[in-house]
C-alpha positions as CSV (number, residue, x, y, z in Angstrom):
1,X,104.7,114.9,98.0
2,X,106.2,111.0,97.4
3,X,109.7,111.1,96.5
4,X,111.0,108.4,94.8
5,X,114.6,106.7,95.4
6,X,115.6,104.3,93.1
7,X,117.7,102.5,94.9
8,X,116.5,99.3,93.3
9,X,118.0,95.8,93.3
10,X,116.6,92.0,92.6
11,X,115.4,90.0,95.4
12,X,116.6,86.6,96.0
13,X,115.8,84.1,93.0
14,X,113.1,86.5,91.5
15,X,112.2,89.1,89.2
16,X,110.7,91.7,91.3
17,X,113.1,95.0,91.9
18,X,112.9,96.6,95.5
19,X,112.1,100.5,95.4
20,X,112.3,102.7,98.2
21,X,110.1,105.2,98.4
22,X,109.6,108.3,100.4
23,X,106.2,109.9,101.8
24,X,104.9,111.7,104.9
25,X,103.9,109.5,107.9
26,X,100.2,110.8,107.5
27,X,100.0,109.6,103.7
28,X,101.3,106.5,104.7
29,X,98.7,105.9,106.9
30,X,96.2,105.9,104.6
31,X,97.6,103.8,102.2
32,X,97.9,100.9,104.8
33,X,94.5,101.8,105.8
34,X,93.4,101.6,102.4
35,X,95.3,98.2,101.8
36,X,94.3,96.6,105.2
37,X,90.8,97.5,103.8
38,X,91.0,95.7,100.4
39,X,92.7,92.9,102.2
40,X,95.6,93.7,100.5
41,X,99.3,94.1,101.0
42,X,100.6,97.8,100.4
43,X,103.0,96.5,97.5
44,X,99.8,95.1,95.8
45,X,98.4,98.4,96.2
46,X,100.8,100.6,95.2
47,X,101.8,98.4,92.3
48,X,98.2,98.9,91.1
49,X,98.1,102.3,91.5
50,X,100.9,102.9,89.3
51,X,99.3,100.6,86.8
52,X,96.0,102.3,86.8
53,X,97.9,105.7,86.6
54,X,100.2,104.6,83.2
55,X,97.0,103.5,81.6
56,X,95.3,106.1,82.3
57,X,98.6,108.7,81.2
58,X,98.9,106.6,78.2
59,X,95.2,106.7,77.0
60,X,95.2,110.7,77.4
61,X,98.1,110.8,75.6
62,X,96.8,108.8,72.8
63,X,93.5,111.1,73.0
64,X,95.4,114.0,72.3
């Protein structure tokens, strides 16, 4: 399981916070296999993921 560190802090002149985040070699993996795949970088992707899962969380919640 992905632990998350929060250890976050602005980059140089922009709005974007820098998260460090924790996950087993293996996982990894995938994701940059996924990403390389979708010509993509792994931020992009795991930026959209957590998109895709809020919307999805906040539309089930709604539903209820």
């Amino acid at each position: 399981m992905c632990k998350l560190n929060y250890s976050a802090y602005l980059n140089k002149g922009g709005n974007m916070a820098r998260v460090l985040i924790s996950m087993s070699n293996d996982f990894l993996s995938k994701v940059d296999n996924v990403a390389s795949s979708e010509q993509r970088t792994r931020s992009e992707l795991i930026r959209e993921a957590l998109r895709v899962d809020r919307t999805a969380r906040l539309t089930a919640f709604l539903l209820l």
